[in-house]
C-alpha positions as CSV (number, residue, x, y, z in Angstrom):
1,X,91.8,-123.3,-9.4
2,X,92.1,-125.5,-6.7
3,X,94.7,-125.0,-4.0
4,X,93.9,-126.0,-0.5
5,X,92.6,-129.3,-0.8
6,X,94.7,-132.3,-0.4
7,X,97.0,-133.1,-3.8
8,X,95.6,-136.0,-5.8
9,X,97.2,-136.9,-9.5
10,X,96.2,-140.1,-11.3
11,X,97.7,-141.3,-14.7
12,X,95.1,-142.7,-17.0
13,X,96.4,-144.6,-19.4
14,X,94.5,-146.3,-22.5
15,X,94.8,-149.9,-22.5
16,X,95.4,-149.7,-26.9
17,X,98.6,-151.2,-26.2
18,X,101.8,-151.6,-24.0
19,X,102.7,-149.1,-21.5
20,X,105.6,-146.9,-23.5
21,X,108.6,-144.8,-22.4
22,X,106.1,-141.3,-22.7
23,X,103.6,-142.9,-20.5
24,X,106.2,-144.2,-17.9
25,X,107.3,-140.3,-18.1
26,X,103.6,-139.4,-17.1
27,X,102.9,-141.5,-14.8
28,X,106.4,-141.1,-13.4
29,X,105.5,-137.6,-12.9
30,X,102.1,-137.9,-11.5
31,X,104.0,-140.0,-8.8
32,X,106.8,-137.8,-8.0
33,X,104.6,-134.8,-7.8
34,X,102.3,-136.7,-5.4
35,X,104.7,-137.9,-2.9
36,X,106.4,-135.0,-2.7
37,X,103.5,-133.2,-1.7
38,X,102.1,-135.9,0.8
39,X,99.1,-136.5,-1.4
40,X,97.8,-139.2,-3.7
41,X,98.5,-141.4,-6.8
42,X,95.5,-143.0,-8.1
43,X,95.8,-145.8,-11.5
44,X,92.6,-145.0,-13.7
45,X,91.9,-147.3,-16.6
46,X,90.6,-145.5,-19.4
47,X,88.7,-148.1,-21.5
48,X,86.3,-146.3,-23.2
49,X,87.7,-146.7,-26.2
50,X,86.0,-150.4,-27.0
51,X,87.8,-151.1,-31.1
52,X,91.4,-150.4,-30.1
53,X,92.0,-152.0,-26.7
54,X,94.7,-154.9,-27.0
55,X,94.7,-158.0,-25.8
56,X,97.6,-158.0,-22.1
57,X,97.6,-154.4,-22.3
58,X,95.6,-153.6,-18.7
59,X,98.0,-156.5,-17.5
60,X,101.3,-154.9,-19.0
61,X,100.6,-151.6,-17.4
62,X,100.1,-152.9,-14.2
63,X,103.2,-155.2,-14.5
64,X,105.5,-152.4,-15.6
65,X,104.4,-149.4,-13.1
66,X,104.8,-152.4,-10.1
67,X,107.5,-153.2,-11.5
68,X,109.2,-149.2,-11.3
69,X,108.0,-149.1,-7.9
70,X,105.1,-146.2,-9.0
71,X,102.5,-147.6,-6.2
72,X,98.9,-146.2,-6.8
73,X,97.3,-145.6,-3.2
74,X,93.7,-146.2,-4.9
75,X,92.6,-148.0,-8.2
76,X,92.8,-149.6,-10.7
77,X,89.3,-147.5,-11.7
78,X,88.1,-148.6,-15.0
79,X,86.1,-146.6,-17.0
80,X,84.2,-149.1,-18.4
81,X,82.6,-149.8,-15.0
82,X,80.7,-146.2,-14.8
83,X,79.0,-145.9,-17.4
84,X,75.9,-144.9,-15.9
85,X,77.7,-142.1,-14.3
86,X,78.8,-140.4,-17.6
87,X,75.2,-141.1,-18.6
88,X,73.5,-139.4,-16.5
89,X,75.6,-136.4,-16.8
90,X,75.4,-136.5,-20.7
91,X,71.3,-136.1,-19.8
92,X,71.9,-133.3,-17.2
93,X,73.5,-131.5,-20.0
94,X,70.7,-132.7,-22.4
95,X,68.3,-130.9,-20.0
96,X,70.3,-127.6,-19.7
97,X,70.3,-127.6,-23.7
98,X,74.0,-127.7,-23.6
99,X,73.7,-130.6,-25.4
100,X,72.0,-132.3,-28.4
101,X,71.5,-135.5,-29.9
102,X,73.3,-136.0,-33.2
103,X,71.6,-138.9,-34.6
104,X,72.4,-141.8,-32.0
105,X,75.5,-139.9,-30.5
106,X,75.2,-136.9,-28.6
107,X,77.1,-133.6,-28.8
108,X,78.3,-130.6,-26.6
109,X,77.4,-127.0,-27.9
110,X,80.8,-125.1,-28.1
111,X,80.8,-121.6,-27.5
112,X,82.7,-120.6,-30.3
113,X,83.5,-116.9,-29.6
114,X,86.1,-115.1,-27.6
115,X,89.2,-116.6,-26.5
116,X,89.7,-119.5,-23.6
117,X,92.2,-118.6,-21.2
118,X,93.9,-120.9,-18.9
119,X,97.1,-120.9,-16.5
120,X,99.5,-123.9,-16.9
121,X,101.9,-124.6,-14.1
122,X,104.7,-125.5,-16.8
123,X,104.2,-123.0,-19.9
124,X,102.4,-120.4,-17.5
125,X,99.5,-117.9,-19.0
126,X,97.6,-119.8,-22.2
127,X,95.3,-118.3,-24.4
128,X,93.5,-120.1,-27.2
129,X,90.7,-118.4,-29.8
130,X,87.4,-120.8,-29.4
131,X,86.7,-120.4,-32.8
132,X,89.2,-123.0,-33.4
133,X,86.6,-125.2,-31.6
134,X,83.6,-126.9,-32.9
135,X,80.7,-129.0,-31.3
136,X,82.4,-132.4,-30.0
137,X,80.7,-135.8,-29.2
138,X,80.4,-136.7,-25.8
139,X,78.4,-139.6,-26.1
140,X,79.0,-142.3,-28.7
141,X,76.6,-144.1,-30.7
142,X,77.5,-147.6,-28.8
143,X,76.7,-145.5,-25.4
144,X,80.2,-145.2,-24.1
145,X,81.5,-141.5,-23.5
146,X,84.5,-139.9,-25.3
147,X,87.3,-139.4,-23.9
148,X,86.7,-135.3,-23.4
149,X,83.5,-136.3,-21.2
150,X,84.6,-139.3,-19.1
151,X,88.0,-138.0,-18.0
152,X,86.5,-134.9,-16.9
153,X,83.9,-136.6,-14.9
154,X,86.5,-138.8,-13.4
155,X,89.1,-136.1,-12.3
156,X,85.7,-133.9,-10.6
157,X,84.5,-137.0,-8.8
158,X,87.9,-138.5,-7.9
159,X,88.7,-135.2,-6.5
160,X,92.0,-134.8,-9.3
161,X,93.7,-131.7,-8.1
162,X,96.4,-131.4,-10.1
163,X,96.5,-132.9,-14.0
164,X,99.7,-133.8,-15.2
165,X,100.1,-135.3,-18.9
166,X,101.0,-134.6,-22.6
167,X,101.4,-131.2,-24.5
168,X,99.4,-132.7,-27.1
169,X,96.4,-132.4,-25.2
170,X,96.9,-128.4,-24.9
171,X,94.8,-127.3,-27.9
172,X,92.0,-129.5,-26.7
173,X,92.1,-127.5,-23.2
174,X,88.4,-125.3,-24.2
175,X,86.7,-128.4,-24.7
176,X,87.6,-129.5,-20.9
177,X,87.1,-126.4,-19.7
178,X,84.0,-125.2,-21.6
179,X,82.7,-129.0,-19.8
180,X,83.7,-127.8,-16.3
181,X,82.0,-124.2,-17.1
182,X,78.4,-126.4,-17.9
183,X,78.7,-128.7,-15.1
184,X,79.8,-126.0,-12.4
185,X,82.7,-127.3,-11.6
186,X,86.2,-125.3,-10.7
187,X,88.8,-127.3,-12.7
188,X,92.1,-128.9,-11.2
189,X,95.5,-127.1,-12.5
190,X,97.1,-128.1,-15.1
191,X,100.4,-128.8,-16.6
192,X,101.4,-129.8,-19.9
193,X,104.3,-131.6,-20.8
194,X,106.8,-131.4,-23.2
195,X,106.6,-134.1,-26.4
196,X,109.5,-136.6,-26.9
197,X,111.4,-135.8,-29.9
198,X,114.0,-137.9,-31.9
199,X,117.5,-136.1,-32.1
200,X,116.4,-134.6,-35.4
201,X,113.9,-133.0,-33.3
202,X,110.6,-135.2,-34.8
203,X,108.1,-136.7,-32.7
204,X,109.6,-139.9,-31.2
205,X,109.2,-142.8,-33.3
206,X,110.0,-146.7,-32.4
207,X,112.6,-146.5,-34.9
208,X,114.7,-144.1,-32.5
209,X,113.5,-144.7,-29.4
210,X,109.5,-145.2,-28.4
211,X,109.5,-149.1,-27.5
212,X,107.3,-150.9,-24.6
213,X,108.8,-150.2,-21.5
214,X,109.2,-154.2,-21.1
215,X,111.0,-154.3,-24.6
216,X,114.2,-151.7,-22.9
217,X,114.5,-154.5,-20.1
218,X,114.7,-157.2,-22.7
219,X,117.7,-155.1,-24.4
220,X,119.3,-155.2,-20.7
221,X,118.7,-152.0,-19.4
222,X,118.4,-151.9,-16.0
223,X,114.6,-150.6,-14.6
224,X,116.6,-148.4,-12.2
225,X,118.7,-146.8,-15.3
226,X,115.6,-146.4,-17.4
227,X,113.6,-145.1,-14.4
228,X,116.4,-142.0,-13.9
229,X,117.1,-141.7,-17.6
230,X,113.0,-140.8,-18.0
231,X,113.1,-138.3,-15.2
232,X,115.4,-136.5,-17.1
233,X,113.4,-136.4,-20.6
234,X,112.4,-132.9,-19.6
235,X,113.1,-132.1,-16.3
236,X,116.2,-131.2,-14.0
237,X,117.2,-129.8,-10.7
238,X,117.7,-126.2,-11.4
239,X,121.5,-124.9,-11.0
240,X,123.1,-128.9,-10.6
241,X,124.4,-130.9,-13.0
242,X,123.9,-134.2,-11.1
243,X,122.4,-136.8,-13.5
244,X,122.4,-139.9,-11.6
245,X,119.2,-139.9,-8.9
246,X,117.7,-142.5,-6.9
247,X,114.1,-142.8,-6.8
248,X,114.1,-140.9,-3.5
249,X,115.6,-138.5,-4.4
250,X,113.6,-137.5,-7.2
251,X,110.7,-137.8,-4.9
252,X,113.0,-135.0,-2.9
253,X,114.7,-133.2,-5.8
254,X,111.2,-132.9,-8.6
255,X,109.3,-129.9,-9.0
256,X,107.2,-129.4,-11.6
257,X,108.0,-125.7,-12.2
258,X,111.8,-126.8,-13.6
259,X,109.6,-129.0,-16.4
260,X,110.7,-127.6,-20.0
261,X,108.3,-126.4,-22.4
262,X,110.4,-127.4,-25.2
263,X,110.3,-130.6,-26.6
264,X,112.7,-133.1,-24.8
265,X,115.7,-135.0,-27.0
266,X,115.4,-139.3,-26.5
267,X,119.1,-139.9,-26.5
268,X,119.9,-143.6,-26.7
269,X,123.5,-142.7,-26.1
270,X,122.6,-140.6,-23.2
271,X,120.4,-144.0,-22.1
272,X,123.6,-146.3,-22.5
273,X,126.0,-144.4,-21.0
274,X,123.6,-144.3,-17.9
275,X,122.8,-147.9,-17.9
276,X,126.3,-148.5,-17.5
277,X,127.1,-146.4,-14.4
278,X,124.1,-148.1,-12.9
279,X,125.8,-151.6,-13.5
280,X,129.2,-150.6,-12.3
281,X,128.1,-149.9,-9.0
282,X,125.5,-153.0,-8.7
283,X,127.1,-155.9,-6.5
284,X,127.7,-159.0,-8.4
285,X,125.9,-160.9,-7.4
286,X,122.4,-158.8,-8.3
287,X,124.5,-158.1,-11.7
288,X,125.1,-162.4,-11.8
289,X,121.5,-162.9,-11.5
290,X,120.1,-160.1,-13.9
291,X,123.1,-161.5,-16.4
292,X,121.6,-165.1,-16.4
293,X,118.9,-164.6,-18.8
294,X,121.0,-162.8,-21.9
295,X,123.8,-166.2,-21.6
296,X,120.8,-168.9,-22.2
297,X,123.3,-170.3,-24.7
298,X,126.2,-170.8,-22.3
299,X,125.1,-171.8,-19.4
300,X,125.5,-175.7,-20.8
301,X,129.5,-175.1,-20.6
302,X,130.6,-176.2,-17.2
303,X,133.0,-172.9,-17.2
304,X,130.2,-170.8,-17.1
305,X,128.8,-172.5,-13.4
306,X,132.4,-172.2,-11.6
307,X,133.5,-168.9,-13.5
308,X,131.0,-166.5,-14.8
309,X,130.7,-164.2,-11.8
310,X,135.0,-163.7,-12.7
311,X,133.5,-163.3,-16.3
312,X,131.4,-160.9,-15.1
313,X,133.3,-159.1,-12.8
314,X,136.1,-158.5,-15.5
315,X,133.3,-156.7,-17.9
316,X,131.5,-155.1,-15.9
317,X,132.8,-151.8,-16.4
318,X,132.4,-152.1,-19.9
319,X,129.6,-153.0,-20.5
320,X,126.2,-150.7,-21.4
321,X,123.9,-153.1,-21.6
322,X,123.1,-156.8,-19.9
323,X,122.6,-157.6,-23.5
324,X,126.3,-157.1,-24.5
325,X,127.8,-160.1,-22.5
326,X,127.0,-162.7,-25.1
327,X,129.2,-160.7,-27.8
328,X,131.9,-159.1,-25.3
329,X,132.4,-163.1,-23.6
330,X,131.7,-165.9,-25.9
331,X,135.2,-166.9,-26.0
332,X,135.1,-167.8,-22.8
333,X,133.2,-170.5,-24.0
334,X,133.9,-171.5,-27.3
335,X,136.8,-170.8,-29.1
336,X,137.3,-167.8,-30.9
337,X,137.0,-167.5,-34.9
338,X,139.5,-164.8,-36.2
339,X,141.5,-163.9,-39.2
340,X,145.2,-163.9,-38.6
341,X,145.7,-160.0,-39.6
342,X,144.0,-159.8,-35.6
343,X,147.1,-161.3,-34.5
344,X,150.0,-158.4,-35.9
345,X,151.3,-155.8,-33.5
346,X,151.9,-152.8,-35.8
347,X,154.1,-154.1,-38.8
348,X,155.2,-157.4,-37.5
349,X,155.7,-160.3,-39.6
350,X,154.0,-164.0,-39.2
351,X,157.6,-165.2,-38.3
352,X,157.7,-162.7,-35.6
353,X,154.2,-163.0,-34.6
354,X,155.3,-166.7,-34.7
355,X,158.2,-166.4,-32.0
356,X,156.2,-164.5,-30.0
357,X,153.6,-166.6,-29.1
358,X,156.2,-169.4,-28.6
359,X,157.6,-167.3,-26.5
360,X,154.3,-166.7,-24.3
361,X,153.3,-170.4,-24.9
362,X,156.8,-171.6,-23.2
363,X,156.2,-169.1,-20.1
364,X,152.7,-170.6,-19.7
365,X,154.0,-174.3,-20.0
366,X,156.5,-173.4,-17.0
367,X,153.7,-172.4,-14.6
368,X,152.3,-174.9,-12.3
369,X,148.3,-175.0,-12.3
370,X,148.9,-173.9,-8.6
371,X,150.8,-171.3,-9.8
372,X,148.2,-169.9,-12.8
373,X,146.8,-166.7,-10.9
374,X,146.3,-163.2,-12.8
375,X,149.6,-161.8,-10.5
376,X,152.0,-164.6,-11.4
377,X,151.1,-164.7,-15.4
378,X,151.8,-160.7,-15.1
379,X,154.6,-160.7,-13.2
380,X,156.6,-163.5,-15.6
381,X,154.9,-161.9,-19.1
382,X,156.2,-158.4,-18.5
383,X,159.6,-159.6,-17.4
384,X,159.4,-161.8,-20.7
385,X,158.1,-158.6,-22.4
386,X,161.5,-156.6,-21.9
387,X,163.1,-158.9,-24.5
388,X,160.9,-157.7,-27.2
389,X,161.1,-153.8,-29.0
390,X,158.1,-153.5,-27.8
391,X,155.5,-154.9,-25.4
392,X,153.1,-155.1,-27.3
393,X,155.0,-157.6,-29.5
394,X,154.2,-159.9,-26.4
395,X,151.4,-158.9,-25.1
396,X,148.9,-158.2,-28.4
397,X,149.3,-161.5,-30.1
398,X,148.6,-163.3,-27.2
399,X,145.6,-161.6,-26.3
400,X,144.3,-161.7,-29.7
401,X,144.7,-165.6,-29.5
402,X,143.3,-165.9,-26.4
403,X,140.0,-163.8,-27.7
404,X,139.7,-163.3,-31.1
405,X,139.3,-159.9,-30.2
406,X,140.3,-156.3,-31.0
407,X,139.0,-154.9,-27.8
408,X,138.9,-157.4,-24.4
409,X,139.9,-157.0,-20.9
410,X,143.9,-158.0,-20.2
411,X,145.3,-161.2,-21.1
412,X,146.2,-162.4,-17.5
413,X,143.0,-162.2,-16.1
414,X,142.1,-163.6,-19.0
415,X,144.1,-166.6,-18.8
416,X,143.5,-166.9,-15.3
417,X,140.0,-168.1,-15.8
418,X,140.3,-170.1,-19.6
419,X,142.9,-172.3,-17.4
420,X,146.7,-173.2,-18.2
421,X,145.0,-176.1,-20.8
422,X,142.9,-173.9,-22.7
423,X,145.3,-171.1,-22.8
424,X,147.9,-173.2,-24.4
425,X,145.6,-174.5,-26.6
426,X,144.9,-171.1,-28.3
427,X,148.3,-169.9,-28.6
428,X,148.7,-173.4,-30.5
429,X,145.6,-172.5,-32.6
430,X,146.7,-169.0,-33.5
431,X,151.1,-170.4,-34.5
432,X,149.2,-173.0,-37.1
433,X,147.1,-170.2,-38.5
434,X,150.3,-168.5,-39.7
435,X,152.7,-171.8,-40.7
C-alpha cells in the first residue's frame, strides 16, 4: 500500500443524476481527509456510462460541491475525454492474454481460486473467496470502458493515494485488485463506508430521506446545517458529544479511523433540530435574506417591507426550517381564519370569553399609537390580568384573536407590530364570532 507519497483523494461521481445526500457524504469525506493531511482533492467526472447520464447533472454537481465550499485543487477530469488511454491498456492486457474478446466487448480473466485479501482503513483486515468472481467486461461494445477498468486507470495515473467511497463497492474489491495485480501496479488504500439506512434500518430511500442535495435547500435547510448534519451520518469525534462543527473544524476534528462500519441512521428529526440551532445563532439580517424566497406570497403587503425582520426576529427560535415562516406568520398578513372553540381558556363560556376581549379591546383603545410598544401593552395587560381568576382568561383569548393560532409567540410583541388598528380590528372579529 502506498504511504509516503503525498495524500490525493478524488470523488467521482456519475453524472446519472443530481448530486444526493450519500454523495455529498463522499465527497465530504474525500475533502476533509485531504485537508487535513495537507494533500489534494481532485473532481473526476465519471461519464462512461453513455445511456444513463442526465441532462444538468455535470452542472448540478459542480453547483452543489461550490456551493458547500468542497473546492477541488485539480479537475473537473472527464472520463469521456480518455478514451484512448483505457484503450490502450485494455490491448496491453489483450497482449499479456489477461484479456479476451467477447464478441465486440472485451473481458478480464478472473482468477477464480483462493481468497483475495485486502486491508481497509475503516473495517480493517478483509477477506473475500474469488470464486465468488467471474470474468468481467472491461471494454464495452460501443468502446467505452466500464467502470472496474477506467476508475482504476484514473486513480494509478492521477496518483489516488487514498480511495474513499461506498461499502457497496466492498465485494467488488478482487476485481480492482486482480486489475492492479495485471497492470503492476501497488493499489492506493482503501476505506469503505458505511450505507445510509432509513430508521427501520433499510437502505435509504427518497421517501425517508435520499433527495438532491439542492431539493433540502429548497425545504429551507441551511447548507451549513446540512453540511454538519452529513458529517455526522457515520462519523464522530471519539470520547465528545459535541454535535454542532464548523467546517474547520471538521477539517481539524475528522479522522477516518472513528468512521463506523455499521450502517448510519438518516434522521430527519436529528436534521431539524440542527437546522434550527444553526438559524438561531445566524444574524438577521443573513436569516432576512435567506427568508425572502419562502414569503414570495407576502412580500406584496406593505407590512412585510417595514416589519418582517421584527417577524423574523420573534420566530426565529422556533423555527426548524426557512420553509416554516409561511405557516408560523401568515397572520401577520392576512387575517387569521379560526373556529371560535380557539378562543376558550379551559371551560370558559362565550359570554366570558366575550368580556374578556372587551376587556383587552378597551386597554388597547386607551393607548396612544406613541404609546403601542411590546413593554407598555405588557405592563397595562398583566395589571388588567389580576382582575380575572386566571391570566389566561386575558391573555389566551386575545392571542388566539390576534393569530388564529394554538401555538404563536406572545400577544404584546404581537400586537406591537400588527399596529393599535389592526389589533383592535381582531379582537372585534373574534367578539362577533361568538354574539
Amino acid at each position: 500500500m502506498i504511504k509516503s507519497k503525498k495524500i490525493k483523494t478524488r470523488f467521482a461521481p456519475s453524472p446519472t443524476g443530481f448530486l444526493h445526500v450519500g454523495g455529498l457524504r463522499t465527497a465530504l469525506y474525500n475533502f476533509l481527509f485531504a485537508r487535513q493531511k495537507g494533500g489534494s482533492f481532485i473532481l473526476r467526472i465519471e461519464d462512461t456510462d453513455r445511456v444513463r447520464i442526465a441532462e444538468g447533472a455535470e452542472e448540478n454537481i459542480l453547483e452543489t460541491l461550490k456551493l458547500f465550499g468542497l473546492i477541488f485543487d485539480e479537475g473537473p477530469f472527464k472520463q469521456s475525454e480518455r478514451l484512448e488511454k483505457y484503450r490502450a491498456y485494455c490491448d496491453e492486457l489483450l497482449k499479456k492474454e489477461l484479456a479476451y474478446k467477447d464478441a465486440d466487448a472485451v473481458r478480464f480473466k478472473m482468477e477464480k481460486k483462493g481468497t483475495t485479501k485486502f486491508t481497509d482503513i475503516i473495517r480493517g483486515e478483509i477477506e473475500i473467496e474469488n470464486k465468488l468472481q467471474e470474468d468481467f467486461i472491461i471494454l464495452k461494445s460501443d468502446g467505452f470502458p466500464t467502470y472496474n477498468l477506467a476508475h482504476l486507470i484514473d486513480d494509478h495515473e492521477m496518483g489516488i493515494t487514498h480511495v474513499i467511497r461506498g461499502e457497496e463497492f466492498i465485494s467488488s474489491m478482487p476485481k480492482y485488485l486482480a486489475l492492479h495485480s495485471a497492470f503492476g501496479w501497488a493499489p492506493p488504500e482503501y476505506a469503505h463506508l458505511p450505507l445510509l439506512l432509513n430508521k427501520n434500518r433499510t437502505k435509504l430511500s427518497k421517501r425517508e430521506g435520499d433527495l438532491a442535495v439542492l431539493d433540502y435547500l429548497n425545504q429551507g435547510y441551511l447548507k451549513e446545517a446540512l453540511l454538519n448534519f452529513v458529517a455526522l451520518l457515520g462519523w464522530h469525534p471519539s470520547g465528545s458529544e459535541k454535535e454542532i462543527f464548523s467546517l474547520e473544524e471538521l477539517i481539524s476534528d475528522f479522522k477516518l479511523e472513528n468512521v463506523q462500519k455499521a450502517g448510519a441512521i438518516f434522521d430527519l428529526e436529528k436534521l431539524d433540530w440542527m437546522n434550527g440551532e444553526y438559524i438561531r445563532t445566524k444574524p438577521l439580517d443573513e436569516l432576512v435574506a435567506l427568508s425572502k424566497p419562502f414569503m414570495k406570497d407576502f412580500l406584496q403587503f406593505s407590512i412585510f417591507n417595514f416589519q418582517f425582520p421584527k417577524i423574523l426576529k420573534l420566530e426565529q427560535f422556533r423555527l426548524k426550517k426557512l420553509s416554516d415562516l409561511p405557516e408560523l406568520t401568515n397572520y401577520f398578513f392576512k387575517e387569521p381564519e379560526y373556529d371560535k372553540e380557539l378562543l376558550r381558556w379551559k371551560k370558559m363560556k362565550d359570554d366570558e370569553i366575550v368580556n374578556s376581549l372587551g376587556t383587552a379591546k378597551f386597554v388597547l383603545q386607551s393607548v396612544s399609537e406613541n404609546d403601542f410598544t411590546k413593554e407598555n401593552l405588557e405592563k397595562l395587560f398583566l395589571e388588567s390580568a389580576k382582575n380575572f381568576a386566571d391570566r389566561g382568561e386575558l391573555l389566551w383569548p386575545l392571542r388566539a384573536a390576534l393569530t388564529g393560532k394554538k401555538a404563536s409567540p406572545g400577544p404584546f410583541e404581537i400586537m406591537e407590530i400588527l399596529g393599535k388598528n389592526n389589533s383592535i380590528s381582531r379582537l372585534s372579529t373574534a367578539i362577533s364570532m361568538l354574539k
